[in-house]
C-alpha atoms as one frame of an Amber mdcrd trajectory, in Angstrom:
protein
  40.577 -27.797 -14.561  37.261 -28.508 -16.707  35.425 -28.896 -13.747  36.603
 -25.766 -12.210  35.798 -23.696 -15.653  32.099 -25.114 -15.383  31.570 -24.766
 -12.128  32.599 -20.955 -12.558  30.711 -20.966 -15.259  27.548 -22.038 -13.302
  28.260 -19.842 -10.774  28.490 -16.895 -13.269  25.275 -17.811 -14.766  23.444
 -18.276 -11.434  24.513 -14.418 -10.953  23.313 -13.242 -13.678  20.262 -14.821
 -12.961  19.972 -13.737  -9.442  20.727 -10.338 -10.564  18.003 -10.213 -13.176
  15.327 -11.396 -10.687  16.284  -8.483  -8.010  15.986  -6.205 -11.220  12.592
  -7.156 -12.127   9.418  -4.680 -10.992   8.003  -5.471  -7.433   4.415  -6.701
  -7.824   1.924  -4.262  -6.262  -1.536  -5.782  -5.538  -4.178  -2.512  -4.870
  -7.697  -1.473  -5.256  -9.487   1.531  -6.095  -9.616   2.992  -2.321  -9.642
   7.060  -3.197  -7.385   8.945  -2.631  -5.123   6.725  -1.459  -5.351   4.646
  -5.172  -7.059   5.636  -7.822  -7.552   2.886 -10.817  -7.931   5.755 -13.735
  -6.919   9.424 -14.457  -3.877  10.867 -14.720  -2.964  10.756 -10.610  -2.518
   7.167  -8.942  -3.264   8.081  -5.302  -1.490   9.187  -1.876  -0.442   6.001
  -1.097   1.131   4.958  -4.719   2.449   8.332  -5.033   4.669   7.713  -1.975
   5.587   4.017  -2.443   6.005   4.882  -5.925   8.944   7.670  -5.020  10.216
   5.257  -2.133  10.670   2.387  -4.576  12.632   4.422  -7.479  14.993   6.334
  -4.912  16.458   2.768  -4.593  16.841   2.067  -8.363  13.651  -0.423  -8.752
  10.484  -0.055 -10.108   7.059  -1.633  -9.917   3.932  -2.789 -11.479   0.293
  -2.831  -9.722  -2.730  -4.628 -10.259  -6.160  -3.435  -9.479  -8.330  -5.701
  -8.147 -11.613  -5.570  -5.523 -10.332  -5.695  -2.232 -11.056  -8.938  -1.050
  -9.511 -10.305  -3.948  -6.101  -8.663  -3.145  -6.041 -10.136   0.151  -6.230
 -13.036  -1.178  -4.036 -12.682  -3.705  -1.152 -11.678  -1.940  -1.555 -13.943
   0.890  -1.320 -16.765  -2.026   2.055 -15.141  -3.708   5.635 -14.693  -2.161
   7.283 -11.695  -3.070   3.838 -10.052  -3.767   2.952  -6.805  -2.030  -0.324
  -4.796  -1.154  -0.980  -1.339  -0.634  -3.116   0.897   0.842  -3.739  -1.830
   3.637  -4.656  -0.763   7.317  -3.160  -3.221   9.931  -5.359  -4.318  12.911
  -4.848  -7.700  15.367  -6.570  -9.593  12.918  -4.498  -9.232   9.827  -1.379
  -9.072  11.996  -0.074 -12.177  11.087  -1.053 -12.956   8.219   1.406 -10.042
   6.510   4.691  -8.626   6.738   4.545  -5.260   7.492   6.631  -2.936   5.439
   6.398   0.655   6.670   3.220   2.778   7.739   2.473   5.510   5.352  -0.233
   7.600   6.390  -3.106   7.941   8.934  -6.306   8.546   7.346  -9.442   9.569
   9.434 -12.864   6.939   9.017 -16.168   8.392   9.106 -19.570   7.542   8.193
 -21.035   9.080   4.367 -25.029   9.881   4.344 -26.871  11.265   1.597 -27.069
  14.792   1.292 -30.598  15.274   2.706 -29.934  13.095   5.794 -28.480  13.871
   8.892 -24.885  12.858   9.598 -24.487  10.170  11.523 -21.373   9.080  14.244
 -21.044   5.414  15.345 -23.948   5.059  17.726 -26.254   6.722  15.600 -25.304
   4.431  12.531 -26.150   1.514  15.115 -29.618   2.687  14.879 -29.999   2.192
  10.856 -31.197  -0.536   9.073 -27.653  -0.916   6.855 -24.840  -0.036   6.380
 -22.006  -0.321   3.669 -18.758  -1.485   3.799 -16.294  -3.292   1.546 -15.681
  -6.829   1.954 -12.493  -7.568   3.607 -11.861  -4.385   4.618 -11.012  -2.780
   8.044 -13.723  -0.928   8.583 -15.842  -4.006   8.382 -13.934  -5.842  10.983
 -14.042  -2.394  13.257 -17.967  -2.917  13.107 -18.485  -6.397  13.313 -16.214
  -6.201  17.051 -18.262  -3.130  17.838 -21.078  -5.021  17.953 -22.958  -3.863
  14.683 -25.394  -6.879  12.931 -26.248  -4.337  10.120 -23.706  -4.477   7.937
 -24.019  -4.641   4.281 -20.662  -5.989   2.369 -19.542  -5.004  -1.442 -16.907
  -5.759  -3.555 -15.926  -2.081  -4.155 -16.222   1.451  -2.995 -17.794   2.493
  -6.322 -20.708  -0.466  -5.285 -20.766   1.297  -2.345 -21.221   4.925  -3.408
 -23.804   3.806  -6.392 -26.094   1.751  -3.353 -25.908   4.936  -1.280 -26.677
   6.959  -3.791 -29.761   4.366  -4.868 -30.660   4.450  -1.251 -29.874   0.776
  -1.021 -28.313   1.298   2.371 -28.453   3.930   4.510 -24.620   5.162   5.325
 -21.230   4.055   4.676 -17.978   3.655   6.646 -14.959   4.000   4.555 -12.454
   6.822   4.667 -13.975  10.042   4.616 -12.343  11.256   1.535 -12.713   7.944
  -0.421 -16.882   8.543   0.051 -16.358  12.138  -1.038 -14.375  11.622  -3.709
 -16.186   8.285  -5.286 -19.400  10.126  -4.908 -17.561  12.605  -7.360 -16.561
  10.032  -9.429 -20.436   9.213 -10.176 -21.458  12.730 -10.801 -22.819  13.298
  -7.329 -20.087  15.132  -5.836 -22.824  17.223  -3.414 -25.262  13.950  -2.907
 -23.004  12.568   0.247 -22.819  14.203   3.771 -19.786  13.182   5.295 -20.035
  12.547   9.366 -17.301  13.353  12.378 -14.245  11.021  12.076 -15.019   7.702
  14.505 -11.559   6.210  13.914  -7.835   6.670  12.425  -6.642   3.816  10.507
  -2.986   3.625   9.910  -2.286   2.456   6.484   0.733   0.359   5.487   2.337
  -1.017   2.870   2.954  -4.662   3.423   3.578  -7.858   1.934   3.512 -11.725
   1.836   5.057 -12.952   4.621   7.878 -14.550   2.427   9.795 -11.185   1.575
  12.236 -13.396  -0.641  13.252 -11.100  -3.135  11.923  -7.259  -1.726  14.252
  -4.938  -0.306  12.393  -4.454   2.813  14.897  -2.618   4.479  15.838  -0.249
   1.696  12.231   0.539   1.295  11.674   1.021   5.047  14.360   3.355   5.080
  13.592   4.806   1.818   9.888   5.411   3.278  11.480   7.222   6.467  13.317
   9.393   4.448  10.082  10.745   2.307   8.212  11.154   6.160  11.815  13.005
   7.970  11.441  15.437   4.645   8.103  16.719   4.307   7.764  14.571   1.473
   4.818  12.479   2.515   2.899  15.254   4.021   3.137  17.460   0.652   2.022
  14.425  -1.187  -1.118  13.833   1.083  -2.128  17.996   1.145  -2.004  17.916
  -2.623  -4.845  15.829  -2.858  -6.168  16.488   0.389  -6.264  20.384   0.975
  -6.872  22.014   4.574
């Protein structure tokens, strides 16, 4: 009879130990990548907005860290349970994640200054460099394309201060993130932003041990926000038109 108390004992503990884990915040790894994640002001992005109102609808929360991009690859790759949003999925990242849901498409162009011409993907072949951020998808989408010109930073606000020094002469990002970092420097008219060369669908995903997320639950959750208007109310409030 001893033996049976502690063993129910040590199952009741394990329990309440299992329950407090599921309870605790899901770890977010992000980067500044505007307007889908913004790292200051009052508004945290499209894509945290969402996953933000996905996540509480099934009674958890979440924390995120801000880091530069190629350090949240890494970082997530290197924890179970982590997760990483706004991420675009192409064949080469396809295994190395689990992918959650798909948020969002969000149209990739090239950014100019002002007094240039705008430029499309052949005629950014043509320059002597152009930005990207390291890790990222658009630098992958260039390198297969062929380009040999690419310049790689840690962050999109490197990227918009070297266009803006005329250290390179473009930029392929999202076309709101150029438009909107060049804001954030107090250029806001400086960039010219080209005709959309590609549409990156943008995911939330994870490490591929899920131990611990509600995948499903989120997935669903996620669905829900899309089948209600949710999502697309979310993206038109910082993206008007």
């Amino acid at each position: 009879m001893l033996n049976r108390r502690r063993w129910m004992t040590g199952v009741a503990t394990l329990s309440l130990v299992r329950s407090a884990a599921a309870a605790d915040p899901l770890e977010i790894f992000t980067s500044d990548i505007r307007p889908l994640a913004i790292a200051e002001g009052p508004r945290r992005g499209i894509v945290l907005d969402i996953i933000g109102d996905a996540i509480r609808s099934i009674g958890r929360d979440f924390r995120t860290t801000f880091l530069p991009f190629a350090d949240v690859l890494r970082e997530v790759q290197a924890r179970p349970g982590s997760l990483v949003t706004p991420l675009a999925r192409s064949a080469q990242r396809e295994n190395n994640f689990a992918w959650i849901s798909k948020i969002v498409d969000v149209p990739q162009a090239m950014g100019t200054l002002s007094g240039n011409v705008s430029v499309d993907l052949e005629g950014a072949r043509a320059l002597a460099r152009v930005g990207v951020v390291k890790g990222g998808v658009q630098e992958s989408y260039l390198r297969e394309t062929g380009f040999t010109n690419l310049v790689a930073f840690a962050t999109a606000r490197d990227l918009a201060k070297a266009l803006a020094n005329r250290e390179i002469d473009a930029w392929y990002s999202t076309a709101t993130e150029i438009a909107l970092q060049f804001e954030a420097i107090g250029q806001a008219r400086g960039v010219r932003i080209g005709p959309t060369i590609q549409e990156a669908p943008v995911w939330l995903a994870g490490n591929k041990q899920t131990e611990g997320v509600p995948v499903e639950p989120i997935r669903l959750a996620v669905e829900k926000l899309h089948t209600s208007g949710a999502i697309e109310r979310t993206y038109r409030s910082y993206v008007p038109g």
